[in-house]
C-alpha positions as CSV (number, residue, x, y, z in Angstrom):
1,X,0.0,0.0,0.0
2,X,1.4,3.1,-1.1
3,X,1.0,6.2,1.5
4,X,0.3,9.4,-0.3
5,X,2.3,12.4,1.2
6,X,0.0,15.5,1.9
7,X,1.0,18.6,2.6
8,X,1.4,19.3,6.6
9,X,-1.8,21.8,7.9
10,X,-0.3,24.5,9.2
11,X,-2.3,26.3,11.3
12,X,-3.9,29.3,10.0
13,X,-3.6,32.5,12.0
14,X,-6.0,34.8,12.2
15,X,-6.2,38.2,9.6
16,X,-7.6,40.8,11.1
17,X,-10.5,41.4,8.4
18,X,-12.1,45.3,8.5
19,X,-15.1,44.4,7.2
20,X,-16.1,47.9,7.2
21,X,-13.4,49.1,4.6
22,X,-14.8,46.9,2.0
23,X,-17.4,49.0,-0.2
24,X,-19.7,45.3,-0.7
25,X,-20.4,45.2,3.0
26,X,-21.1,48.9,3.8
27,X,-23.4,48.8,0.6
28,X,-25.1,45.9,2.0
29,X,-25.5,47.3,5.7
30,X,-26.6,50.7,4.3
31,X,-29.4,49.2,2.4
32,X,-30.3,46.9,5.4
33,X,-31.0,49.6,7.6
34,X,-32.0,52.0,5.0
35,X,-34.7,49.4,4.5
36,X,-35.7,49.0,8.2
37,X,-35.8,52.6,9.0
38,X,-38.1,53.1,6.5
39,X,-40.0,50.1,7.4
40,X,-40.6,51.5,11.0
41,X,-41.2,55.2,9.5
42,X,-44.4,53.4,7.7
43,X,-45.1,51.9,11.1
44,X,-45.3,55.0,12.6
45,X,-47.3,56.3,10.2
46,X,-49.9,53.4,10.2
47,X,-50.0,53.7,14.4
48,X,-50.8,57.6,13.9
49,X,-54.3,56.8,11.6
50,X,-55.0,54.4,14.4
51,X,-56.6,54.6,17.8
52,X,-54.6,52.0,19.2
53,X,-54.1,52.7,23.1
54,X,-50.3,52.2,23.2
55,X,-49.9,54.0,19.7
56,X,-47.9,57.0,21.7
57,X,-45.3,55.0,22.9
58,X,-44.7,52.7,20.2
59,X,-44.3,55.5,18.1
60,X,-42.1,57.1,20.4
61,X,-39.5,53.4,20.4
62,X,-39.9,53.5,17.0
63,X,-38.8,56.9,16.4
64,X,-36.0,56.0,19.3
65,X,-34.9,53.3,16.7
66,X,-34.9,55.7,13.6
67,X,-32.8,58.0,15.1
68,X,-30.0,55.2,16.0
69,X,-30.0,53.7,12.9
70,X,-29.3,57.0,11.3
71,X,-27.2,57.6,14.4
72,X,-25.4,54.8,13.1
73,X,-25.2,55.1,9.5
74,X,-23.7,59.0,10.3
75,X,-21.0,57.6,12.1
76,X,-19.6,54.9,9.9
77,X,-20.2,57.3,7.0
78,X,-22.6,55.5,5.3
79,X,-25.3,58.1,5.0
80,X,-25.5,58.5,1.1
81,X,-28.5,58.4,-0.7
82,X,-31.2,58.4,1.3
83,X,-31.6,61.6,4.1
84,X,-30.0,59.8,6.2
């Protein structure tokens, strides 16, 4: 039986990867939250034609989470586009 030699593994150290310097990942996470910010703005707009008795604060979180998600989006830059 004949062995076949295989190259020794070596283990692989770590890269350190900045994900946030490559322009396919900030695209994608700008259009991620791009799309749930305007998904809760509609929210927020459906809760304001409705009586609903915890309309208020729901709004209120909502516009809480609008504001860091463009919060966020300003501070890595990634506010083309869109008013952001």
């Amino acid at each position: 039986m004949d062995k076949q030699t295989q190259p020794e593994a070596r283990p692989e150290q770590p890269r350190p990867v900045k994900l946030d310097h490559h322009d396919s990942v900030r695209s994608h996470v700008h259009q991620q939250i791009s799309t749930e910010v305007e998904r809760l703005e509609r929210r927020i707009e459906t809760l304001r034609l409705t009586k609903a008795p915890h309309a208020a604060i729901m709004i209120s979180t909502y516009e809480r989470m609008i504001d860091r998600k463009k919060g966020f989006l300003r501070n890595w830059n990634m506010q083309g586009g869109a008013n952001y």
